[in-house]
Residue, then its C-alpha position, 0 to 999 in steps of 0.5 A: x500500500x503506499x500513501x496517495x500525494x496530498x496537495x500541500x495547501x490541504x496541510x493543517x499545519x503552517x510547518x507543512x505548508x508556508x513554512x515548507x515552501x519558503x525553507x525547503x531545504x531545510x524542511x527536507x533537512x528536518x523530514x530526514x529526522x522529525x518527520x512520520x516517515x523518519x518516526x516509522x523508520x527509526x522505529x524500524x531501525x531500532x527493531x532490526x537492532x534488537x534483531x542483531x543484538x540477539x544473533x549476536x549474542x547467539x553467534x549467528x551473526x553472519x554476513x547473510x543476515x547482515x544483508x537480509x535485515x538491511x533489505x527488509x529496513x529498506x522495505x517498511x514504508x509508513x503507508x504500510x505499518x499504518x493499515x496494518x494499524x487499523x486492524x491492530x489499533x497499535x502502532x508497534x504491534x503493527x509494525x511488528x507484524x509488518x517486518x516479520x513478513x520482511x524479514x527472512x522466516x527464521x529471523x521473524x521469531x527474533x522480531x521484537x522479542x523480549x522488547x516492550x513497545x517503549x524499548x522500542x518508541x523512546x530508544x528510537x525518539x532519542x536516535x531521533x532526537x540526537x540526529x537532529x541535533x548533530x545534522x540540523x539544529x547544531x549546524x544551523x546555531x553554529x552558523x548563527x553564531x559565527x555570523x554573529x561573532x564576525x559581525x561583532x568583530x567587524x563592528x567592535x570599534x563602532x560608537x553606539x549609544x548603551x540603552x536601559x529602560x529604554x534610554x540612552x545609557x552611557x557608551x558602548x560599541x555596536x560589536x560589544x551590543x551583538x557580543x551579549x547575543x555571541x556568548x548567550x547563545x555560545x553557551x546555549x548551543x555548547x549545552x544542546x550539544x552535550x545533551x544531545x549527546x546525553x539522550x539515552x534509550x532501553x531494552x529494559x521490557x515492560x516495567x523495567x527490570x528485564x523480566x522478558x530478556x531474563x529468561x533469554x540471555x544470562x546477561x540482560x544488560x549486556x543484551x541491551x547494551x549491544x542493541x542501543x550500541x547500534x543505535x549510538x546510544x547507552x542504555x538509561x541508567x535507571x528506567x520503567x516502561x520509560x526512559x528517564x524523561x529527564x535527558x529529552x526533558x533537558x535537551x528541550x528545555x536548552x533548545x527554549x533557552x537558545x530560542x529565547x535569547x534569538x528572540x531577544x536578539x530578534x527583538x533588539x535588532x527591530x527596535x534599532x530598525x525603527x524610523x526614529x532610531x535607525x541604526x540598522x536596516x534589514x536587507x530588503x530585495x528589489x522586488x520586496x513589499x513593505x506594506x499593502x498600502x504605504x509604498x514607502x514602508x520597510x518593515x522589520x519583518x523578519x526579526x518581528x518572525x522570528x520573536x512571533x514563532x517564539x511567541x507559538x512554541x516557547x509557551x510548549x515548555x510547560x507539556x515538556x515539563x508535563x511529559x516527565x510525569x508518569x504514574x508508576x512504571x507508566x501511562x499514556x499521558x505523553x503518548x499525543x502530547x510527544x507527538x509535537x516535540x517534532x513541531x517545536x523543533x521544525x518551528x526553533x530551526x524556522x527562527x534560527x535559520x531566519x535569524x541567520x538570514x537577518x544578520x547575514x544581511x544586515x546593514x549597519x548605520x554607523x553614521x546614526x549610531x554616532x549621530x544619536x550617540x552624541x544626542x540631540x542638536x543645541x536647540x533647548x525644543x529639539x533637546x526636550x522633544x528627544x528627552x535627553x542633553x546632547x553628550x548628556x551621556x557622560x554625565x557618568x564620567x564627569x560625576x565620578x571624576x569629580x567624586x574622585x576629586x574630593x566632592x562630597x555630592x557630585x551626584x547631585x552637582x552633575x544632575x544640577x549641570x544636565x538640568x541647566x543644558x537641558x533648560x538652556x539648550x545647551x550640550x552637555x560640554x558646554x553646560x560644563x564649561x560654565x562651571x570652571x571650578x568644577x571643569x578643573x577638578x574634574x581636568x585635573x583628575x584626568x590628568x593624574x589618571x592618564x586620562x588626558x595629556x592636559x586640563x585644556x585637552x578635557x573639554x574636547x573628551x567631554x565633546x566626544x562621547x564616543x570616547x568614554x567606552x569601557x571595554x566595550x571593543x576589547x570584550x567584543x573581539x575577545x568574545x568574538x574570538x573565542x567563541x568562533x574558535x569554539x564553534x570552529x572545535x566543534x565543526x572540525x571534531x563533527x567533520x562538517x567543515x567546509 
């Protein structure tokens, strides 16, 4: 029996339709793992594993056998095990009995025995689950992330105004805002790939203490090691009818920690973007249409994407922590609700790759970035209207150097002097400059700090807020550097590097 072709657009889910039409490699990528071909297959592939394991532990693992089950794997197709399922009405039993009429007839008394359906079902998830992982969701973080360190690199030395609360804060550099988004991610997607490499699988029957295989081999262990051996896995150190939830559980919950901070990246990136602000712009082709009715729009949209299919799919933590919940050696209360973890992977690996494509094509506005780092212009309505003193944002500075000078409350000093700018239409420099005792206690602590040759050289730093920068292009290139090394490890050790 084979499954007729369906029409695309008849599809429920958006994964199926929108999202396999715009991504479809990567929607070929994923169905090579999380599709329901992929589930059937790997359960397969874990059936002729147990078939294996037991030849071998028999000695009667010959090249013939070798050849007989590798043939068969390759004959199951889904369209198959599921009409045997509506006659058994359940989904292992009716693969079973479709590979044992696939198999050589002195192989198919070997078929699943002394396995439960879950030996099967959460050894064959967690096969799954880490090959999607190492072929998919890491290559495609790991590709963020060198893009985001070489952005960071590329952008270290370029001025740009901090921002809290949502106001101008005090200097940093455009490279040091994306370093946040290099190592938050760099660590997130150090951790996918160790619990990755951590999900685990059973041979351990119905309840977990290997009643069934116990009357088989005299070593059930060594049994289940051999047959979750074929599958690149080790068996879970403790299990019911179920894996441990807890290695999936992690692994998950890693994957809504990396799509939350590609949200927040998201989500930075399109405030920059907006009219008022202006510091970057999303790549918009020739051809592309920013609004149905204002020919003029160049929206944000695909970082707005990115934080929306975060808004659908991080809120699907809660069944994950539902699903580590069982009633005794186990119930069926995970059975459906497993079913979408496929989704919600289809559904991270949509964003990052999206993201991907919005800093690749990035465009960075240095020109704005230094423009509203040094604030609004000298008039006192456009300084009030922008809700800030032009190089107001060395404020910091002044205050600290004048407590360092021996003020009691230079807080309080400063404040009065931005007050005065901001009243005036001034700068801040200027407003500075009226207060000579003040401007020389603060020069003349520059000076004995190194920060300036001479007094007369401290009125050009207090015009020139680009100046007062920390360590911001210091640290972005260190981060940049390390974790592109890292990620560079990692390529070289999975030999993925092109």
């Amino acid at each position: 029996m084979r499954m007729e072709t369906r029409n695309v657009f008849l599809n429920i889910s958006p994964i199926d339709h929108r999202y396999s039409i715009s991504g479809k490699n990567l929607f070929e990528r994923l169905g090579l793992w999380i599709s329901e071909e992929a589930a059937v297959a790997s359960c397969v592939k874990a059936e002729i594993a147990l078939v294996k394991a037991h030849l071998v532990s028999r000695g009667l693992f010959t090249p013939e056998a070798k050849l007989a089950l590798e043939e068969a794997e390759r004959s199951i197709v889904p369209a198959d095990v599921y009409a045997e399922e509506e006659k058994t009405q359940h989904n292992i039993r009716a693969l079973v009995n479709v590979l044992k009429k696939a198999v050589p007839a002195d192989l198919a008394p070997l078929v699943h025995l002394g396995a439960t359906s879950v030996d099967i079902l959460d050894t064959a998830l967690a096969y799954r689950m880490k090959g999607v992982c190492e072929n998919v969701v890491l290559p495609l973080l790991r590709d963020l992330e060198i893009r985001l360190c070489d952005l960071a690199e590329k952008e270290a030395d370029t001025p740009q105004v901090g921002r809290t609360h949502g106001q101008h804060a005090v200097p940093i550099t455009f490279g040091f805002a994306v370093a946040e988004y290099v190592s938050r991610l760099g660590k997130s997607i150090l951790e996918i790939e160790k619990r990755a490499d951590m999900l685990h699988g059973k041979l351990a029957g119905a309840v977990g203490a290997y009643n069934a295989t116990s009357v088989l081999v005299c070593d059930p262990e060594a049994l289940e090691r051999a047959y979750l051996s074929e599958l690149g896995l080790e068996p879970s150190e403790h299990s019911t009818q179920l894996v441990e939830p807890e290695y999936l559980l992690r692994l998950l919950l890693e994957m809504n920690v990396a799509f939350g901070i590609i949200a927040n990246l998201a989500d930075d990136l399109r405030n920059l973007q907006r009219s008022e602000i202006g510091e970057l712009r999303e790549n918009f082709s020739a051809d592309q249409v920013g609004s149905s009715t204002m020919p003029q729009k160049r929206n944000p949209w695909n970082s707005e994407h990115v934080k929306s299919l975060w808004k659908a799919f991080a809120p699907r933590v809660i069944t994950f922590f539902m699903d580590q919940i069982s009633e005794h050696q186990r119930d069926l209360t995970n059975s459906a609700s497993q079913r979408f973890i496929a989704d919600y992977v289809a559904g991270f690996c949509q964003a990052v790759s999206r993201m991907t494509e919005v800093v690749a094509g990035l465009g960075v506005n240095r020109a704005k970035m230094l423009a509203n780092l040094r604030g609004p212009g000298f008039g006192a309505a456009e300084a009030d209207a922008a809700g800030g003193v032009r190089g107001g944002v060395l404020a910091e500075p002044a205050y600290i150097l004048l407590a360092e000078a021996g003020e009691t409350d230079a807080h309080e000093t400063i404040r009065r002097i931005t007050l005065e700018a901001e009243t005036k239409g001034l700068s801040f420099a200027d407003a500075l400059a009226l207060h000579p005792q003040t401007m020389s206690s603060i020069a003349g602590q520059m000076v004995e700090l190194g920060l300036v040759a001479s007094k007369d050289d401290a009125a050009s730093f207090f015009a020139k807020p680009e100046l007062y920068r920390g360590l911001s292009a210091e640290k972005a290139r260190r981060l940049a550097e390390k974790y592109n090394a890292l990620m560079g490890i990692v390529l070289r050790e999975g030999a993925r590097v092109e």
